[in-house]
Structure formats: structure tokens, C-alpha cells
Backbone as a printed PyTorch tensor [residue, N CA C, xyz], in Angstrom:
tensor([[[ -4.7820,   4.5030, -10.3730],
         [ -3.7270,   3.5470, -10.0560],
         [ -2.4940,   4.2620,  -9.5040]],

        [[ -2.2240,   5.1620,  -9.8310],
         [ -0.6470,   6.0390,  -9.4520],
         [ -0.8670,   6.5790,  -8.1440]],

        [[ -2.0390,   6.8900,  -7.8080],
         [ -2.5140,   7.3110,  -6.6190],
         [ -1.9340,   6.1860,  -5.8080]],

        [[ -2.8250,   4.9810,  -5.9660],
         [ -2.2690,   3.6410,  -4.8850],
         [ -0.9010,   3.5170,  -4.7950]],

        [[ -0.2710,   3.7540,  -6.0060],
         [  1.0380,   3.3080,  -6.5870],
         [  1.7820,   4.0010,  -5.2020]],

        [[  1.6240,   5.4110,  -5.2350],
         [  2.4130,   6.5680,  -4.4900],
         [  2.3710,   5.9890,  -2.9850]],

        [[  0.7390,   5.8850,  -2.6640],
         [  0.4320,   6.2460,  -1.2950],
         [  1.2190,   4.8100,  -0.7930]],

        [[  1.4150,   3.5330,  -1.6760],
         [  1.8540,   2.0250,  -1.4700],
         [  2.8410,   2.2380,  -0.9070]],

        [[  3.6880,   2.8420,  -1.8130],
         [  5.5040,   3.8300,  -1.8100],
         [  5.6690,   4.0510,  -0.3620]],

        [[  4.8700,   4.8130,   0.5150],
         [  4.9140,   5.8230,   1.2410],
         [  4.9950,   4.6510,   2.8660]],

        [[  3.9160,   4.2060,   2.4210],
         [  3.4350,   2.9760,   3.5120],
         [  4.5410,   2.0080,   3.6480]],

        [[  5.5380,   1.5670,   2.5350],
         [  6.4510,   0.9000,   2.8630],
         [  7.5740,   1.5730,   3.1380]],

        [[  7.6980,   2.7940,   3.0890],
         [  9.1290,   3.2180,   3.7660],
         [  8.7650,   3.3950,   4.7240]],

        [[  7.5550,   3.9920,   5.6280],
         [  7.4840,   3.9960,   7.1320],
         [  7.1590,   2.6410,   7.8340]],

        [[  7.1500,   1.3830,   6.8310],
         [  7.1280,   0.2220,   7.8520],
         [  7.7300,  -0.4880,   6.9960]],

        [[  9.5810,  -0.2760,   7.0880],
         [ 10.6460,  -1.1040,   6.2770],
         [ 10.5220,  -2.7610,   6.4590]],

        [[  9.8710,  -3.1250,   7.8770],
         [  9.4210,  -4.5040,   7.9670],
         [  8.4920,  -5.6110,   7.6630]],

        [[  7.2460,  -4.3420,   7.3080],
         [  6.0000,  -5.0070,   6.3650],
         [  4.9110,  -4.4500,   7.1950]],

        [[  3.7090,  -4.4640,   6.1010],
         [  2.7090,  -3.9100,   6.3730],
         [  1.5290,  -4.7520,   5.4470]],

        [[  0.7750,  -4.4990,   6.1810],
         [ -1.0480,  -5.0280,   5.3130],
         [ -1.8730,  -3.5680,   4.9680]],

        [[ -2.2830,  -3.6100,   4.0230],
         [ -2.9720,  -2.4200,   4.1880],
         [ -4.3660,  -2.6540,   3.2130]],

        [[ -5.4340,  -1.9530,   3.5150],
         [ -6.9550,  -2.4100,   3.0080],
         [ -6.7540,  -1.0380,   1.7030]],

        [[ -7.0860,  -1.7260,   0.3270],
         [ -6.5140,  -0.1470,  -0.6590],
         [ -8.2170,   0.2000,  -0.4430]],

        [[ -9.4760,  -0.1070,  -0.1970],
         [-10.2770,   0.3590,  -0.0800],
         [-10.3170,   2.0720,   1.0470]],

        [[ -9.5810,   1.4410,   1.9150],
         [ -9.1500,   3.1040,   3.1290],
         [ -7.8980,   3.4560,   2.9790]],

        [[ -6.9920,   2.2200,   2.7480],
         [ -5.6480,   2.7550,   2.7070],
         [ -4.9060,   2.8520,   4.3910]],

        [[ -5.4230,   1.8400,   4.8720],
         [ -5.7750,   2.1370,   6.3390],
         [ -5.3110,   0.3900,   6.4190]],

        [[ -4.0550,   0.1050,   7.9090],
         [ -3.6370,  -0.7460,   8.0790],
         [ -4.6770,  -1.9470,   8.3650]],

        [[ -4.3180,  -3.1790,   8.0150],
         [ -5.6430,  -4.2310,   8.4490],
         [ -4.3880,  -4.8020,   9.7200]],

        [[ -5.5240,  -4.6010,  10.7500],
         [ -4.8960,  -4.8780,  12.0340],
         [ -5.1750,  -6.3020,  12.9810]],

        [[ -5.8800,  -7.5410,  11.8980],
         [ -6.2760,  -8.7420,  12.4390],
         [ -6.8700,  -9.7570,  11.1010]],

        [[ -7.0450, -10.7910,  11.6300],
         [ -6.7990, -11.7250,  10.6910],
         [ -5.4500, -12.3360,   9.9670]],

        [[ -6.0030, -13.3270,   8.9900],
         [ -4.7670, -14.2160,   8.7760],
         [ -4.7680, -13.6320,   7.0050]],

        [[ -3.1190, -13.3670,   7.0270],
         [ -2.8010, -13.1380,   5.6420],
         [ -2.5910, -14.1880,   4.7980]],

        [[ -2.8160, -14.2700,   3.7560],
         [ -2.2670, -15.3190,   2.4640],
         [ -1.9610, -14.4800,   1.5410]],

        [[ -1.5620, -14.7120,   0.5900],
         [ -0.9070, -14.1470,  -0.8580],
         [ -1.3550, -15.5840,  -1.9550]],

        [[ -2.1960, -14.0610,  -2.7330],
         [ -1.7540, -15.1350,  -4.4760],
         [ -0.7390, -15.3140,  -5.1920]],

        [[ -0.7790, -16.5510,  -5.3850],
         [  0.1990, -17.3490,  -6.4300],
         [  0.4100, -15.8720,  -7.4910]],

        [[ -0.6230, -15.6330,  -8.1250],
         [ -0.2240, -15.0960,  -9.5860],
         [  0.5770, -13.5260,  -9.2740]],

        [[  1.0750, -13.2500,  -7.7470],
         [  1.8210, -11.5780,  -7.0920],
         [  2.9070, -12.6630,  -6.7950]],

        [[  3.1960, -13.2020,  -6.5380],
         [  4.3140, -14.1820,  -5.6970],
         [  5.9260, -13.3490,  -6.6560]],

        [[  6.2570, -13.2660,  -5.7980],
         [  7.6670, -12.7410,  -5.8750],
         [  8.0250, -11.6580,  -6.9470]],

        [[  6.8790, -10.6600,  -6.3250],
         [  6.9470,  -9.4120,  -6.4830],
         [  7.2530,  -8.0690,  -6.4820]],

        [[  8.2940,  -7.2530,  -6.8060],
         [  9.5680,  -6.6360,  -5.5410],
         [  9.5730,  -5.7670,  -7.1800]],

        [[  9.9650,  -4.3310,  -6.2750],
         [ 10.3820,  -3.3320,  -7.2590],
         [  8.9180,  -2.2710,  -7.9160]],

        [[  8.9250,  -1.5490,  -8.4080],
         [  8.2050,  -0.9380,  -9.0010],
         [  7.2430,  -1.4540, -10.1170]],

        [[  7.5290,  -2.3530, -11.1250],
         [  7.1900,  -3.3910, -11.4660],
         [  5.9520,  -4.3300, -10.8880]],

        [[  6.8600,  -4.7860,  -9.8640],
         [  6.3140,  -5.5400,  -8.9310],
         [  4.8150,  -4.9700,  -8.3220]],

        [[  5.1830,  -3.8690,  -7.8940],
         [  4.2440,  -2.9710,  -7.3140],
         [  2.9560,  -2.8620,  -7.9420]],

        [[  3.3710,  -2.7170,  -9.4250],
         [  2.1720,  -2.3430, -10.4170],
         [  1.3200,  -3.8230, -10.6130]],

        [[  1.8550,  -4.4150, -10.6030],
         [  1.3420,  -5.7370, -11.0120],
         [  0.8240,  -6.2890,  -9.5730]],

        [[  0.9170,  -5.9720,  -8.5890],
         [  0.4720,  -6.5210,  -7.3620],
         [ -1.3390,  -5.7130,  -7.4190]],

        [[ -0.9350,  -4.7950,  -7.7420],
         [ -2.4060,  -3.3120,  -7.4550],
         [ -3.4150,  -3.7160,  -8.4920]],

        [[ -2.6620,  -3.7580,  -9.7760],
         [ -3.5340,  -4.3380, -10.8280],
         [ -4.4730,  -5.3950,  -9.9520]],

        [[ -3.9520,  -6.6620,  -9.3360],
         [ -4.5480,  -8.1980,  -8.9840],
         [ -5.4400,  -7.4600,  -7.9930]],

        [[ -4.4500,  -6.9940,  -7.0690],
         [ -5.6670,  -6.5290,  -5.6230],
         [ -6.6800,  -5.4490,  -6.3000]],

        [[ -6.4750,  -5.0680,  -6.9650],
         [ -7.9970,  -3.7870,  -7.2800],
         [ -9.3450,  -4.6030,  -7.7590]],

        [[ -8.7850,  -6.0240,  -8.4430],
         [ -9.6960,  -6.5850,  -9.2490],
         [-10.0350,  -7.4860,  -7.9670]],

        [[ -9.1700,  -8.1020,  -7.0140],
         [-10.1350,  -9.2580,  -6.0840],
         [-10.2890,  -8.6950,  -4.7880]],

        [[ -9.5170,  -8.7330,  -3.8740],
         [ -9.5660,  -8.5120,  -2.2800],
         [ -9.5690,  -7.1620,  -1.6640]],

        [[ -9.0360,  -6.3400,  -2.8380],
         [ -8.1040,  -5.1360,  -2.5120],
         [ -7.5370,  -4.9650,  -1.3870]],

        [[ -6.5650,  -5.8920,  -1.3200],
         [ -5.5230,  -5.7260,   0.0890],
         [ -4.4170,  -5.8840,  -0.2730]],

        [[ -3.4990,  -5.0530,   0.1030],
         [ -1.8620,  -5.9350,  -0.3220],
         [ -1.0330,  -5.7350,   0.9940]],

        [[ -0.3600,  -6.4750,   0.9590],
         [  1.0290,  -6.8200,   1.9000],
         [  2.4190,  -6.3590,   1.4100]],

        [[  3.2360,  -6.2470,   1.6820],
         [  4.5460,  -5.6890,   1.8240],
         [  5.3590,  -7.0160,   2.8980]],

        [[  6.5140,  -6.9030,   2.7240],
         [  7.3960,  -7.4610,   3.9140],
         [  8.7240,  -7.6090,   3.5360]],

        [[  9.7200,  -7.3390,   4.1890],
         [ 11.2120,  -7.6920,   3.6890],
         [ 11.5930,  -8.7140,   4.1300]],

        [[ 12.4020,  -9.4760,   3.1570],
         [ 12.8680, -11.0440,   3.2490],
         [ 14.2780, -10.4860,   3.4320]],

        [[ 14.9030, -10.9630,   4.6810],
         [ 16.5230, -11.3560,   4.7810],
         [ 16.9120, -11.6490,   4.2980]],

        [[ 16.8230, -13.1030,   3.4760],
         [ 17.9890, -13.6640,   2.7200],
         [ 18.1530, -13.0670,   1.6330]],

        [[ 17.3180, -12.5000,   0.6610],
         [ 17.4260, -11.7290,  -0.2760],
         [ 17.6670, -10.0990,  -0.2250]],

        [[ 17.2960,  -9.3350,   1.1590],
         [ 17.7550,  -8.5230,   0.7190],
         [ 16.1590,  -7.3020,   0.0660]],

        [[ 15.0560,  -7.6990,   0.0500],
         [ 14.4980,  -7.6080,  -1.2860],
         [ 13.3550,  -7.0110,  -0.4280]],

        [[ 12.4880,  -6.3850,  -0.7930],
         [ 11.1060,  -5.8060,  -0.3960],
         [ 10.0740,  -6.1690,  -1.1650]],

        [[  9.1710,  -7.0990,  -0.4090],
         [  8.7970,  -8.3950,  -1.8330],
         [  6.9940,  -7.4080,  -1.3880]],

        [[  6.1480,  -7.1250,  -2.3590],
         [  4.2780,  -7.0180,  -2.5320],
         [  3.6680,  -7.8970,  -2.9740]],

        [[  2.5480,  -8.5900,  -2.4220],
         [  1.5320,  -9.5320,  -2.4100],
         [  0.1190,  -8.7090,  -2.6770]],

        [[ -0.6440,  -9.0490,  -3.7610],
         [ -2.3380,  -9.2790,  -3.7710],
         [ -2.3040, -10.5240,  -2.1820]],

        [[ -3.1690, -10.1330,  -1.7050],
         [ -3.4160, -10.7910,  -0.6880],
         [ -5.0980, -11.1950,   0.0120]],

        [[ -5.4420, -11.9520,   0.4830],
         [ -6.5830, -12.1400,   0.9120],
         [ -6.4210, -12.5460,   2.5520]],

        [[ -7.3260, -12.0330,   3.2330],
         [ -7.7390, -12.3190,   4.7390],
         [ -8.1570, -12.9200,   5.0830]],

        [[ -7.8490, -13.9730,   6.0200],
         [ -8.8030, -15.1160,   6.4280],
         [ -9.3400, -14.6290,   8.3000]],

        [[-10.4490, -15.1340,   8.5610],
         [-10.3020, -15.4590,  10.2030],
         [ -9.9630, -17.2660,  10.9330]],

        [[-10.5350, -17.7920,   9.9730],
         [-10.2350, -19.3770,   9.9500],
         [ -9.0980, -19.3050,   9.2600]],

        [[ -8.3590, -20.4120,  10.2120],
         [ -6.9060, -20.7050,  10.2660],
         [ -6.8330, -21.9190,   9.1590]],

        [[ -7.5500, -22.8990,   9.6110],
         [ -7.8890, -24.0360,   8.4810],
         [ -8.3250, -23.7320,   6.8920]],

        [[ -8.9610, -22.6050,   6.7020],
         [ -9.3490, -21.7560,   5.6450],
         [ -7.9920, -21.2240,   5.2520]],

        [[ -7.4360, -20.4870,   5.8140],
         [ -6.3170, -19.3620,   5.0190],
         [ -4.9430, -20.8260,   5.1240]],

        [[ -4.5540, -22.0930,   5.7860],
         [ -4.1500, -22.8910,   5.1080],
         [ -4.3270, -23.5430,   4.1010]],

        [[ -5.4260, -23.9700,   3.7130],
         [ -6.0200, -24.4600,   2.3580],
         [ -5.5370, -23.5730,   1.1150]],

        [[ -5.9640, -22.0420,   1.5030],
         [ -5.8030, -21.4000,   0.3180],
         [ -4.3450, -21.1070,  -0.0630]],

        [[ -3.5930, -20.9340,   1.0460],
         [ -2.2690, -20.8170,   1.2920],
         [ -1.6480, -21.8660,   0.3900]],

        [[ -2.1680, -23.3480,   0.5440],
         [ -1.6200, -24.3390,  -0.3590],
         [ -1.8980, -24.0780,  -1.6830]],

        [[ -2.7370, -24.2000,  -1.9630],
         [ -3.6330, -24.1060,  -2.8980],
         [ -2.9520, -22.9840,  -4.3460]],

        [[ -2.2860, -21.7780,  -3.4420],
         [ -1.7520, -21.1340,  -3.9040],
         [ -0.0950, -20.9630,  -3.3990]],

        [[  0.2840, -22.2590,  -3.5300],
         [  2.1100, -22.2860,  -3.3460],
         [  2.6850, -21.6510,  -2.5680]],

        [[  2.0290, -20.8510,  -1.4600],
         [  2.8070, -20.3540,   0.0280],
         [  3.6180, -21.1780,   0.7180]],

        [[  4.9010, -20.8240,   1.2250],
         [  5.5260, -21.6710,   2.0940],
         [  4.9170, -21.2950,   3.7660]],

        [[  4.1500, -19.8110,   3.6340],
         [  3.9070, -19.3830,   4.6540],
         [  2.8150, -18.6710,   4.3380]],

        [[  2.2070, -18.4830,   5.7220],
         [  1.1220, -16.8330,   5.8130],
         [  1.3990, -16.4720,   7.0100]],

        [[  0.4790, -15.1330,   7.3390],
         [  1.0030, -14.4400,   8.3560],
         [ -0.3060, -14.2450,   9.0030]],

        [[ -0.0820, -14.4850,  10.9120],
         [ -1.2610, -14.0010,  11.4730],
         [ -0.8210, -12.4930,  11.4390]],

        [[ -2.3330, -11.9830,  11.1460],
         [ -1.4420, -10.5530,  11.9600],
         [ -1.8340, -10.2720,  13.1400]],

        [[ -3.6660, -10.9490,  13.4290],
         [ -3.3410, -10.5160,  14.9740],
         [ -2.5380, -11.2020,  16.0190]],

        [[ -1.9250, -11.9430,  15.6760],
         [ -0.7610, -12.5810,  16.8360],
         [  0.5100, -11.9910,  16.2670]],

        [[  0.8070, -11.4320,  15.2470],
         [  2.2460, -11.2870,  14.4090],
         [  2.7150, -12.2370,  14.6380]],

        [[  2.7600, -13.5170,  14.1570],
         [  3.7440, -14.9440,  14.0950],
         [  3.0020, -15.0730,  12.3650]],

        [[  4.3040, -15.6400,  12.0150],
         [  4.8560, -16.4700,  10.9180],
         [  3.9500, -17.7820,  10.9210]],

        [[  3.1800, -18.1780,   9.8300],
         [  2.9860, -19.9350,  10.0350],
         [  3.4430, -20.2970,   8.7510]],

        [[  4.6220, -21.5460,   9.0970],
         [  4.8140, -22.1050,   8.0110],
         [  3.7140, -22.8830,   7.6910]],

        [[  3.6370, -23.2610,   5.9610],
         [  3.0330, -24.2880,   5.7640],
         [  3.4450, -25.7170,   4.7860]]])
């Protein structure tokens, strides 16, 4: 776990804006649609961190990163990948997202 913990660390200071990353390679996921679970949701800090790795080791093993403006804050997501758009909305609801993220288009979708 401290391993992920570190290398997580590392990955978000060289992409202060957000990143996806697969903890299976540790290696950026460069397509598909992001969602986040409910049970990582507003996750930020070291803390945060640990409790995000815990969720992703046990389901998807993927997590997200991204900094929110209004707060200020560098928030980590357990996260899952969709390629269906109609799919990663469902789950998106399903699990209290206001949003997910394409990444291969980089746009925002509210939901």
C-alpha cells in the first residue's frame, strides 16, 4: 500500500490538474469515461488518499485525482471506466456524481 501511496503522491504533483491512473501499471489511462464511487467522494489529503487505494485495490484499481477551484482542494476518487456513455451515466447517478469525465475528449459531463 505505501508503495501506491508514494508513487499516487508523485503522479499528482506532476499533474497539479488531475490525472487517471491504472494502479495495476501505474501508467496513465488515456480513454474512456471516468466515474467515481460514492463511498471515495470527497476525498482530499493523505487520509483521503489512503482510503481511496484501500476501495480501488479491492474493485477497479483505478483512481483519479483532480483539483476543484472553488475549494481550493486536491480531491482522489476509486474510480471505474466506462466506454458507453449511457453506462458510465447510470452509474454516475447511481453513485451521487454531479459529474464524470471523458477522458478521451477531456470535457466535463455534467449530470
Amino acid at each position: 500500500m505505501e508503495h501506491f501511496f508514494e508513487a499516487i503522491k508523485r503522479i499528482a504533483e506532476r499533474n497539479p490538474l488531475g490525472f487517471t491512473v491504472d494502479l495495476t501499471t501505474l501508467k496513465k489511462v488515456t480513454g474512456g469515461i471516468s466515474v467515481a464511487y460514492l463511498e471515495t467522494q470527497d476525498s482530499f489529503g493523505d487520509e483521503g488518499l489512503k482510503r481511496v487505494l484501500e476501495h480501488a485495490l479491492m474493485h477497479e484499481k483505478k483512481v483519479g485525482g483532480w483539483f476543484d477551484e472553488e475549494s481550493g482542494s486536491f480531491y482522489f476518487d476509486s474510480i471505474r471506466i466506462f466506454t458507453n456513455l449511457d453506462e458510465a451515466k447510470k452509474f454516475g447517478h447511481k453513485n451521487k456524481q454531479i459529474a464524470i469525465f471523458d477522458i478521451t475528449n477531456l470535457r466535463l459531463i455534467k449530470l
